[in-house]
C-alpha positions as CSV (number, residue, x, y, z in Angstrom):
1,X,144.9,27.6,68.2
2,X,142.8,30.5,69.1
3,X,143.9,31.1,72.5
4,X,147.6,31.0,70.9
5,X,146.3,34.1,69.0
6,X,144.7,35.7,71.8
7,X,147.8,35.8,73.8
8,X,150.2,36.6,70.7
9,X,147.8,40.4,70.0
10,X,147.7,41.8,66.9
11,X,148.6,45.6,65.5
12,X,145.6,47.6,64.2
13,X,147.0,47.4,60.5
14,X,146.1,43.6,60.8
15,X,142.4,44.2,60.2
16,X,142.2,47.7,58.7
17,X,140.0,48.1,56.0
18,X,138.1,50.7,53.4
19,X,135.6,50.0,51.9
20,X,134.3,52.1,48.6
21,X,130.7,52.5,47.1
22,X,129.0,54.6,44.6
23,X,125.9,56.2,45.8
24,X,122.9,56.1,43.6
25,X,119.4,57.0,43.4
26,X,118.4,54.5,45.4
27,X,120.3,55.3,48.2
28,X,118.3,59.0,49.1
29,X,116.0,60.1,51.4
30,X,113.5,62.6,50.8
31,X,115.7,65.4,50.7
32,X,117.8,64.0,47.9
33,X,120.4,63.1,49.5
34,X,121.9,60.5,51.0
35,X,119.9,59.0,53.7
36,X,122.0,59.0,56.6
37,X,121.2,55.1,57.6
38,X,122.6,53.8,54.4
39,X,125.6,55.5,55.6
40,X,125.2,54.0,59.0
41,X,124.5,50.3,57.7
42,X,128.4,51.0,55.7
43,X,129.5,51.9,58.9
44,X,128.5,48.8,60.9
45,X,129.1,46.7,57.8
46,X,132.9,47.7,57.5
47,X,133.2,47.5,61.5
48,X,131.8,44.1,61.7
49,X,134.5,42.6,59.1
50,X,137.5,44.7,61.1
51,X,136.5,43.0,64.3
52,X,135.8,39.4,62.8
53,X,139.1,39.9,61.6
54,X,141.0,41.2,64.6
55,X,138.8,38.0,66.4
56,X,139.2,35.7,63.8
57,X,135.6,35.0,63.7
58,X,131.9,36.5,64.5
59,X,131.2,39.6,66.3
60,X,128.2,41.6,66.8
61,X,127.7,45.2,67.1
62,X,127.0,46.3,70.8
63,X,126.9,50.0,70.9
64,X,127.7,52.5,68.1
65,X,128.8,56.0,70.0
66,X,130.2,59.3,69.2
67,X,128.7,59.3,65.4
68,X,128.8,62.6,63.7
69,X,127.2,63.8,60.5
70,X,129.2,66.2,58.8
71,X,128.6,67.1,55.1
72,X,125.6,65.2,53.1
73,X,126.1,62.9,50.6
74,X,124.9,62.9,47.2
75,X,124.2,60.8,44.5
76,X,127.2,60.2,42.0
77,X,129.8,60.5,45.4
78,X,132.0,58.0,46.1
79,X,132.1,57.0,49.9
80,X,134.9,55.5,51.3
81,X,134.2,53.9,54.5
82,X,137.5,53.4,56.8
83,X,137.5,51.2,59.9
84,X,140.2,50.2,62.3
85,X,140.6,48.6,65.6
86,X,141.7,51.1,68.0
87,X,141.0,49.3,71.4
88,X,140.7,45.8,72.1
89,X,139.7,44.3,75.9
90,X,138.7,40.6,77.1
91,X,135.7,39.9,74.7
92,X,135.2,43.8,73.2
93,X,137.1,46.0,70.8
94,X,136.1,49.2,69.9
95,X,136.4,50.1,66.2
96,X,137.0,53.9,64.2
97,X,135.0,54.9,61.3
98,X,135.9,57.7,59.3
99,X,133.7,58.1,56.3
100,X,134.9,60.4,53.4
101,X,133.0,61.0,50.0
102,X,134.3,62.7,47.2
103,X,132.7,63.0,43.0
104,X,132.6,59.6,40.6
105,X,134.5,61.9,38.6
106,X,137.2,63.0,40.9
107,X,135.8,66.9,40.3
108,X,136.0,68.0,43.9
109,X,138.7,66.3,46.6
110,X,137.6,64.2,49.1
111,X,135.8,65.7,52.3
112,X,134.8,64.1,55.8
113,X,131.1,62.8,55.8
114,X,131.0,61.2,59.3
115,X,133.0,59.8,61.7
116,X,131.8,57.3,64.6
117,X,133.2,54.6,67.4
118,X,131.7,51.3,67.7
119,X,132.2,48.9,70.3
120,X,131.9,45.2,68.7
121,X,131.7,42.3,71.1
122,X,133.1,38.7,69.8
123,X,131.2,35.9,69.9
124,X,131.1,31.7,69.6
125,X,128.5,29.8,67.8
126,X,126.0,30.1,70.9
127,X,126.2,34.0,70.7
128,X,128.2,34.1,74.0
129,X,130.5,36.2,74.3
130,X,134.2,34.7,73.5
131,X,138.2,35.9,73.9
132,X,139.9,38.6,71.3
133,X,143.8,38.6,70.8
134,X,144.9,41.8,72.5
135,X,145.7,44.8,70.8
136,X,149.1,45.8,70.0
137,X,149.2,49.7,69.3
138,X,153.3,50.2,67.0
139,X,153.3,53.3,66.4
140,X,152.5,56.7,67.8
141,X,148.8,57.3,66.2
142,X,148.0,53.3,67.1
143,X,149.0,54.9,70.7
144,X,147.3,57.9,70.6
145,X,143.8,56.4,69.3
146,X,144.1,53.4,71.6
147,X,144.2,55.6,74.9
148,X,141.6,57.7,73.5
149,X,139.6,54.8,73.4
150,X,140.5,53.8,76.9
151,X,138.5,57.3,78.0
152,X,135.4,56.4,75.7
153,X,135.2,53.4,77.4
154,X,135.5,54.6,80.8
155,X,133.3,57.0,79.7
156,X,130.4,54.5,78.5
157,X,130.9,52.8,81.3
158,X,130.2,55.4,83.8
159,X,127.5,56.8,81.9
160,X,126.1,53.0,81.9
161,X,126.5,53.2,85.4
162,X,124.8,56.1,86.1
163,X,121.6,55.1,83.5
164,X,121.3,51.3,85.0
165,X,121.3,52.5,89.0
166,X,123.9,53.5,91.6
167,X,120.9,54.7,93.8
168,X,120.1,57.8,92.2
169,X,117.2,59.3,91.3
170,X,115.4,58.3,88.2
């Protein structure tokens, strides 16, 4: 069944998600605000369902790249935690967060809070890694974030690379 599913690919829209939470008390740092790994747990949280869903099944978070802070949140916002599959390879898919925030009582409009790029990796009940459907971009923005992603990859790969030895200095 599953490698029926791997060769049929699936669109992004076939695993987006949001997720919204209300931030309380509970949820600052010692600036009174937000602490910014609650908003990085969301993050992984929502990224980890979108790729068990593109994968139909288990995948674990492998890298987590390209995450920007941009406005603090604050108890009493709303955060709305959006996550879609914009790449997918044999095993890997790499997943786009956008994370918005606006007032419990709708007082101010929603702003961007962060944004980041995960890279999830599938996996079978031994933890190895295992096959994901490919991805099937439809239209022009599936397009336009999918080869974006192909140049964070290549990216991470040559900086990876460079870190793990090509027979440069250390």
């Amino acid at each position: 069944m599953h490698d029926t599913l791997t060769r049929a690919g699936r669109p992004p829209s076939a695993s987006h998600l949001t997720l919204s939470q209300i931030m309380d008390q509970h949820h600052t740092n010692l600036m009174g605000t937000v602490h910014g790994g609650r908003i990085l747990n969301l993050i992984d949280s929502v990224a980890g369902v979108v790729a068990a869903r593109h994968s139909d099944g288990p995948a674990v978070t492998a890298a987590i790249d390209e995450t920007a802070f941009l406005r603090a949140v604050r108890v009493g916002d709303v955060v709305h935690v959006d996550a879609r599959i914009t790449w997918a390879g044999r095993s890997s898919m790499e997943v786009a967060v956008r994370v918005t925030a606006d007032r419990w009582d709708r007082a101010v409009p929603p702003v961007d809070v962060a944004t980041a790029h995960l890279v999830m990796v599938a996996v079978d009940d031994a933890g190895q890694p295992r096959p994901v459907p490919p991805l099937l971009p439809r239209t022009d923005e599936d397009r336009r974030r999918y080869r974006e992603a192909e140049i964070r990859r290549e990216h991470r790969l040559a900086l990876r690379h460079a870190l793990l030895g090509d027979g440069g200095e250390s």
